[in-house]
N, C-alpha and C positions, 0 to 999 in steps of 0.2 A: 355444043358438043365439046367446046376446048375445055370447058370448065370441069368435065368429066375426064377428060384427058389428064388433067393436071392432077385430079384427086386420084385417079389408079398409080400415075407415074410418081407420085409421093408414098401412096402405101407401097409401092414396088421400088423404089429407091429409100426413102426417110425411116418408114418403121422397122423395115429390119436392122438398119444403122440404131435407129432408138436401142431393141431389143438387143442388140448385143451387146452396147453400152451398160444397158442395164445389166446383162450379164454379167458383163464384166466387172461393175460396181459391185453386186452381191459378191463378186469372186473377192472384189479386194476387200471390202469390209466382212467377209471369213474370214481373211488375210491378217488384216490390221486384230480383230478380237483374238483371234490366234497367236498373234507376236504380243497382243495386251496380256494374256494370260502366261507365256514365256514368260515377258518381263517382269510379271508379279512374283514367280516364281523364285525368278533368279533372284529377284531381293528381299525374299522369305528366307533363302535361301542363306545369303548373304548376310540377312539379318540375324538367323541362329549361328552363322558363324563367327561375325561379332561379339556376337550376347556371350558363347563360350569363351572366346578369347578375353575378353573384359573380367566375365567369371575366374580365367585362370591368374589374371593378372592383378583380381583383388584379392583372390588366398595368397598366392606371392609378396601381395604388398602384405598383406596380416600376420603371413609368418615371418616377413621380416621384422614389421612391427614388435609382434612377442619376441622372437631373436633378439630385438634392442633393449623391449623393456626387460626382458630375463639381465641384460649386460648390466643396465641402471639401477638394477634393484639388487645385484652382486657387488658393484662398489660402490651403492648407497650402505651394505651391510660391510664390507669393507672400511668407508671412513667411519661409519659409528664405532665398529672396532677400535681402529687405531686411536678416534677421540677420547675413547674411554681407556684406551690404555695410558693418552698423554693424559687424562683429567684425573687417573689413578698418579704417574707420575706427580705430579702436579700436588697432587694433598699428599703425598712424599714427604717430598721438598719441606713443601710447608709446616708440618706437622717436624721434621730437620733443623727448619729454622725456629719452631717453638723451642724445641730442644733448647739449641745451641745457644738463644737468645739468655732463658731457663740456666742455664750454664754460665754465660757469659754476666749476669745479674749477680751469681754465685762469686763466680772467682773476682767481680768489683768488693763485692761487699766483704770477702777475704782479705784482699789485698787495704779496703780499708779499714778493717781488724788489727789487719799484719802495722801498715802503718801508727794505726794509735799505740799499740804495743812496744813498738818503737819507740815512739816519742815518750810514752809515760816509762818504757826503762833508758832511752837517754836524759831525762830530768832524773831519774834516782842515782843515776852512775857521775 
């Protein structure tokens, strides 16, 4: 008879301990899938908020990008200007010193006219 004693004083003491355990188990892993799916959420979440911010911050970098290159490609046309107005300067000059060269050839080859002339009327005087 004790051997029956002990199996009712177990189902009358242990299985309802069991079963509320298990209760309680079911209760917390509703719990836990519950806060799994929150936290999916929040980093869904989190994550399109990112994904915007990052979007905003590569139009930002692209429009400053075009900003710079519109500035580079304003005095890249700038120094070709000025190059070409020193490379105009420049065949100036040079085209001055054809000249003056031109000139300077002339009044040698006078001067040594002027000299013979010279000499052939100081031998007659």
């Amino acid at each position: 008879m004790a051997a029956v004693d002990v199996k009712k004083i177990i189902q009358d003491l242990v299985v309802p301990e069991l079963h509320e355990i298990k209760t309680k188990l079911a209760t917390v892993e509703v719990e836990i899938r519950r806060l799994d799916q929150k936290i999916d959420t929040k980093i869904a979440s989190l994550d399109q908020k990112i994904d915007t911010k990052i979007a905003g911050l590569e139009q930002k970098i692209d429009t400053k990008i075009a900003g710079l290159e519109q500035k580079i490609d304003s005095v890249a046309q700038k120094m070709d200007s000025k190059i070409a107005g020193l490379e105009q300067k420049i065949d100036s000059v040079k085209e001055e010193l054809r000249h003056l060269r031109s000139e300077f050839h002339l009044a040698v080859e006078i001067r040594e006219r002027l000299a013979a002339l010279e000499a052939k009327i100081g031998k007659a005087a």
